[in-house]
C-alpha positions in Angstrom: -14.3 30.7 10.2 -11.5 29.8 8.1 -10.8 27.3 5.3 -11.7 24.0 5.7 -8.4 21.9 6.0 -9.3 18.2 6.7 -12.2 16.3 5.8 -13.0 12.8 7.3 -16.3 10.9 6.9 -17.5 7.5 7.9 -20.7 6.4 6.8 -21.9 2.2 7.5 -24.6 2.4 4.6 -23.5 2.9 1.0 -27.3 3.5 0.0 -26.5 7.2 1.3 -24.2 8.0 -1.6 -26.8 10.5 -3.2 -26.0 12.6 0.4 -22.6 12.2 0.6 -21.7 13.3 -3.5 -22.5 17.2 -3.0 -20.6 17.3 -0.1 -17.0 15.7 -2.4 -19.0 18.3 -5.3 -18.2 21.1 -2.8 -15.1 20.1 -1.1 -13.8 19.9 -5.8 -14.3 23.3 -5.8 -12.0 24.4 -3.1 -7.9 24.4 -3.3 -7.7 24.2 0.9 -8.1 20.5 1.6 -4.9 19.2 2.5 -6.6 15.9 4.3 -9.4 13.6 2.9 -10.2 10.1 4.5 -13.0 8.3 4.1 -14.1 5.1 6.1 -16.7 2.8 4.9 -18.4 0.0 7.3 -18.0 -4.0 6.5 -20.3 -3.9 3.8 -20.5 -2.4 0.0 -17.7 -0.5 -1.3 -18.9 2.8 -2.1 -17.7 4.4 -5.4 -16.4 8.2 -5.4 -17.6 10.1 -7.8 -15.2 10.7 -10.9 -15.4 15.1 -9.7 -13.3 14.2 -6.5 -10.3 14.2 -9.1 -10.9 17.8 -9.0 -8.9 18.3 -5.6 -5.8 19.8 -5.3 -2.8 20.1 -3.6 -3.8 16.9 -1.0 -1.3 15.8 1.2 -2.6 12.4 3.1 -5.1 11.0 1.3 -7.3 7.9 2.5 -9.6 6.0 -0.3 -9.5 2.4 2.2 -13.1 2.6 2.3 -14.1 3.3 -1.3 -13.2 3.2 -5.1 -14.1 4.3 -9.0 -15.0 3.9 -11.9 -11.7 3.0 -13.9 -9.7 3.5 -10.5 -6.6 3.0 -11.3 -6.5 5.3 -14.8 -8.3 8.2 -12.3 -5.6 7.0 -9.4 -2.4 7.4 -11.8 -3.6 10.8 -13.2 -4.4 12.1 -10.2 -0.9 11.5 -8.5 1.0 12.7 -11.5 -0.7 15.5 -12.0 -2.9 17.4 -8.7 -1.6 15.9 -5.9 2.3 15.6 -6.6 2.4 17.2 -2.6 1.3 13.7 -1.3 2.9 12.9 1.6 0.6 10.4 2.9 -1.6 7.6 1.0 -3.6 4.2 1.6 -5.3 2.9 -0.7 -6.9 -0.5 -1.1 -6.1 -3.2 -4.0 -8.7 -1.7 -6.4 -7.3 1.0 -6.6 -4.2 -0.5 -8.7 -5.3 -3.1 -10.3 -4.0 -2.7 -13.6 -2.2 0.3 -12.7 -0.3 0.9 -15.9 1.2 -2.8 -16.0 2.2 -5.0 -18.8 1.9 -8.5 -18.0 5.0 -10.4 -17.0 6.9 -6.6 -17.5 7.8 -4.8 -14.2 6.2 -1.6 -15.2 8.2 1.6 -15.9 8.7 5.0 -13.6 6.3 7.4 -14.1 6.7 10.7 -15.9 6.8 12.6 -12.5 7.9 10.4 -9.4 5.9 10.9 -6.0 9.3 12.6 -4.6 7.1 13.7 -1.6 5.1 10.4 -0.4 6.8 9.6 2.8 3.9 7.2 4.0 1.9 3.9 2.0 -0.4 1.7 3.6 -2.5 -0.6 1.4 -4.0 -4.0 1.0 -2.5 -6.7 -0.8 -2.6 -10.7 -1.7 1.0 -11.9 -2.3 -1.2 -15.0 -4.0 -2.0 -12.8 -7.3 1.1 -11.4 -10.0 -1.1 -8.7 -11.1 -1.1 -7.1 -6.9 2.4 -7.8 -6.4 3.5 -5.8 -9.6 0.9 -2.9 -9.2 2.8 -3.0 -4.9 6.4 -2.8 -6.6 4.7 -0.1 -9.8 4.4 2.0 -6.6 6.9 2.0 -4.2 9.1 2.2 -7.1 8.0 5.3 -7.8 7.9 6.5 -4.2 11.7 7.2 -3.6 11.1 9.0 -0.3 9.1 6.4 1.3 10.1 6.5 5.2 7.3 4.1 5.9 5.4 1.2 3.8 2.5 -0.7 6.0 0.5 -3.5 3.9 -2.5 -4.5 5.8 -5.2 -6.6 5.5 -4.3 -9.2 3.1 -6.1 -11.6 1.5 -7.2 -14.4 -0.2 -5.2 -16.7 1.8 -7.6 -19.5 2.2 -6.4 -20.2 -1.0 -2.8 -21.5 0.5 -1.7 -23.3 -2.8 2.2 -22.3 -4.0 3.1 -20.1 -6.2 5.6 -20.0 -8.7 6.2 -16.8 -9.5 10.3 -17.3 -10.8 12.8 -14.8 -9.3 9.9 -12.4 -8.6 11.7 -10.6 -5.4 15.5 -11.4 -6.8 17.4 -7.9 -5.9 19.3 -8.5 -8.8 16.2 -8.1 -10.5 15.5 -4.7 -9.2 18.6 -2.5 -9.4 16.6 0.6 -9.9 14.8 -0.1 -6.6 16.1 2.5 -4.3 14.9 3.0 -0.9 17.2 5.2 0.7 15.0 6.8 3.0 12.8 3.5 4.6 12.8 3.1 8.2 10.1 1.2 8.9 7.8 -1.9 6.9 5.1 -3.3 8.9 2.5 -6.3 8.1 -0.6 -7.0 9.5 -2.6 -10.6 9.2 1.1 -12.4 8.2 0.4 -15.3 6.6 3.4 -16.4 4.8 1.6 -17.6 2.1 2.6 -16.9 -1.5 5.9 -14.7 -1.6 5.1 -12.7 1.6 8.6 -13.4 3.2 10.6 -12.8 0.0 9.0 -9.4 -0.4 10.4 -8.9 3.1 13.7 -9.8 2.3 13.9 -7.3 -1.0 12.6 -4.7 1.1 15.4 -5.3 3.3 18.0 -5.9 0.5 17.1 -2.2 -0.5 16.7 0.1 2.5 20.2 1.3 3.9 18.6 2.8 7.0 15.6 0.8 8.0 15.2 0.7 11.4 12.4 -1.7 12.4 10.1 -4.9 10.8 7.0 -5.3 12.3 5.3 -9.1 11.3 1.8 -9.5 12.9 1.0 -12.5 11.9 -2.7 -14.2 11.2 -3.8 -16.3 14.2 -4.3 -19.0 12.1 -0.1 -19.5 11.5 0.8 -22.3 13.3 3.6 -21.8 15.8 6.4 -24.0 14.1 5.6 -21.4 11.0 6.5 -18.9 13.5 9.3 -19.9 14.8 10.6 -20.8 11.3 10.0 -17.2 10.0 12.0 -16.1 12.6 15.0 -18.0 11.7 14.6 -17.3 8.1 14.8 -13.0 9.1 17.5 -13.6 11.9 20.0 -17.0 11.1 19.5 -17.2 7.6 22.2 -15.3 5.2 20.2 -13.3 2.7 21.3 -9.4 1.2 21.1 -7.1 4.0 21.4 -3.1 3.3 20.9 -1.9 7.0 23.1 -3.6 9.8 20.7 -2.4 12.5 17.7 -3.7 11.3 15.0 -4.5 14.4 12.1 -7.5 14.0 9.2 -7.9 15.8 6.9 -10.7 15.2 3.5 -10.7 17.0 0.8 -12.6 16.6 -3.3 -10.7 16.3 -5.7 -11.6 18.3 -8.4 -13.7 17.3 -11.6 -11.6 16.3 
């Protein structure tokens, strides 16, 4: 047989950890992984043992369904230093809490960029400043990013506005450079918070971006929809791309 490239596991209990840490021991000791994902069911959030920071040289790598201790110090020394190759991550909000930010201070580049991330998907709440800077921490230091998809946000029972001054300004991110974006897509849409305005910088910086997928929550009522709508298409705001395609679509209801 040969080397063992890809390794996916999906487990619905998290009170099987003790069987699933010598199988990550094993898989540390090998420099042939190139694809990890792991899927957890509804319940706990099963933590990965601190030796899975021993892999090397991964190139999609998929924490959704799990996290650490200290995640986001094992997260940003990971990236910077083993898996520089990454071409493919998704990773859920505890992952970056914290993720090297100052509050109020949009955090600085890191020492060695993820020039080879091409694909993000993670979970966010554009209701909390600490997410939202750890979201822009990242794909600021993604320059290659072809695709970003943000799923599963949350919090948004919580509805209440937020005043988070000038937040998504492109002004206010000159060194945001997305020159190589084609597509954003997110799921459960609520526009709650600063959802939309994270939209429009993401379209204020990404020359070549060739499609916008909305699927909105089914709880947004239809005049919301029909107003965001407007807002992408009639309303004048910074455009990089003149080709630009939206699609709004509405999830079904579970």
């Amino acid at each position: 047989m040969g080397p063992l490239l890809e390794f996916s596991i999906c487990i619905n209990d998290t009170k099987i950890a003790n069987k699933i840490d010598p199988i990550i021991i094993h898989l540390s000791r090998t420099k042939n992984i190139k694809k990890f994902k792991f899927v957890k069911g509804p319940n706990d959030c099963y933590k990965i043992p601190f030796f899975f920071f021993s892999l090397q040289g991964l190139e999609h790598l998929d924490l959704m369904g799990c996290t650490t201790y200290e995640a986001s110090i094992q997260l940003n020394t990971f990236l910077q230093g083993k898996c520089i190759l990454m071409q493919v991550l998704k990773i859920s909000r505890f992952w970056i809490e914290e993720f090297g930010v100052d509050d109020d201070v949009m955090p600085q580049k890191l020492p060695t960029s993820l020039v080879h991330l091409r694909v993000l998907v993670h979970d966010v709440s554009f209701l909390h400043e600490d997410e939202i800077s750890c979201l822009l921490y990242l794909i600021n230091n993604s320059p290659n990013l072809e695709k970003i998809k943000l799923e599963r946000c949350r919090d948004h029972e919580e509805r209440g506005e937020q005043t988070f001054d000038n937040w998504f300004d492109p002004e206010d991110h000159s060194d945001l450079k997305l020159d190589h974006l084609k597509e954003l897509e997110i799921t459960s849409f609520y526009n709650v918070g600063y959802e939309m305005e994270f939209v429009k910088l993401i379209i204020a910086k990404s020359p070549v971006l060739k499609l916008v997928r909305i699927k909105l929550n089914p709880n947004v009522y239809v005049d919301e929809e029909m107003k965001m709508l407007q807002d992408l298409v009639r309303v004048s705001f910074p455009r990089a791309s003149p080709t630009t395609n939206f699609i709004i679509e509405r999830m079904p209801f579970n």
